[in-house]
C-alpha positions in Angstrom: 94.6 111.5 143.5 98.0 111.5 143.1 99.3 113.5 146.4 100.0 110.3 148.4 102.3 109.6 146.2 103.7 112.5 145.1 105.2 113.1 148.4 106.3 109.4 149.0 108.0 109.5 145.9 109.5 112.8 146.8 111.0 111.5 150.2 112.4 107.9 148.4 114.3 110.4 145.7 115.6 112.1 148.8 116.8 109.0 150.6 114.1 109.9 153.3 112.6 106.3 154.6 108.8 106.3 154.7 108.4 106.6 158.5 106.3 108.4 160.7 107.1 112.5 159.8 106.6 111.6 155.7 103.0 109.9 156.5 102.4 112.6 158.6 103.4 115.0 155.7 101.3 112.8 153.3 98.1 113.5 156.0 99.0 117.1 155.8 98.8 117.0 152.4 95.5 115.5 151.1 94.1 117.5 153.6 95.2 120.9 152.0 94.2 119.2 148.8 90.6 118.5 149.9 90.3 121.7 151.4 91.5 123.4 148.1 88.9 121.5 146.3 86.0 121.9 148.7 86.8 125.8 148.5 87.0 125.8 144.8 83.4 124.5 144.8 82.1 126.8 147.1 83.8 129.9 145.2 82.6 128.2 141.6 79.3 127.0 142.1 77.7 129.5 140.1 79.6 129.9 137.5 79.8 126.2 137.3 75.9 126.0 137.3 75.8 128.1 133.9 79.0 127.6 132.0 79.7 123.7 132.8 75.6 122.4 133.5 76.7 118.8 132.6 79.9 118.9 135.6 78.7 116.6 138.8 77.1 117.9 141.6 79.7 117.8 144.5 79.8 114.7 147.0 78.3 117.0 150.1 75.9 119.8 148.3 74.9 122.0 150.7 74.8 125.8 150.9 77.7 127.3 149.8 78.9 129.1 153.0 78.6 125.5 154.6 80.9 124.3 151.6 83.6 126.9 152.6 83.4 126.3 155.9 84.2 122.4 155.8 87.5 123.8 153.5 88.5 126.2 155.9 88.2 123.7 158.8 90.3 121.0 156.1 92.4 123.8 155.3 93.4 124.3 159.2 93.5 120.8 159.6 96.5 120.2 157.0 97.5 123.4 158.0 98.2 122.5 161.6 99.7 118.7 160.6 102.5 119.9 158.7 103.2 123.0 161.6 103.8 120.0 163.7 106.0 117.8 162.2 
């Protein structure tokens, strides 16, 4: 996962010091990352099942609308992170 780093990275070719607001924005980050890929499995899962068989089952199967809601509530999470800094 290369988010982390993407936004360090982006903050040293600004001339922004890693402190507090970019680890904060690297939080925000991963979060809306995780969330995207938690709600791409929930909105995938069946097509997944029949076109792509051999593709891993995810990390927390469940019922899909249980899938969604853990991206929503990541989604919110990163969502409300960067809104604060």
């Amino acid at each position: 996962m290369s988010v982390p780093g993407d936004v360090i990275a982006g903050a040293a070719a600004t001339g922004h010091a890693v402190n507090a607001r970019v680890l904060g924005t690297v939080g925000s980050a991963v979060c809306l990352y995780w969330a995207s890929m938690a709600l791409n499995e929930s909105v995938d899962a069946t097509v997944d099942a029949v076109e792509r068989p051999q593709r891993p089952v995810p990390l927390r199967p469940g019922p899909a609308p249980d899938r969604a809601r853990r991206g929503r509530r990541t989604d919110r999470r990163g969502l409300l992170g960067a809104r604060s800094l």
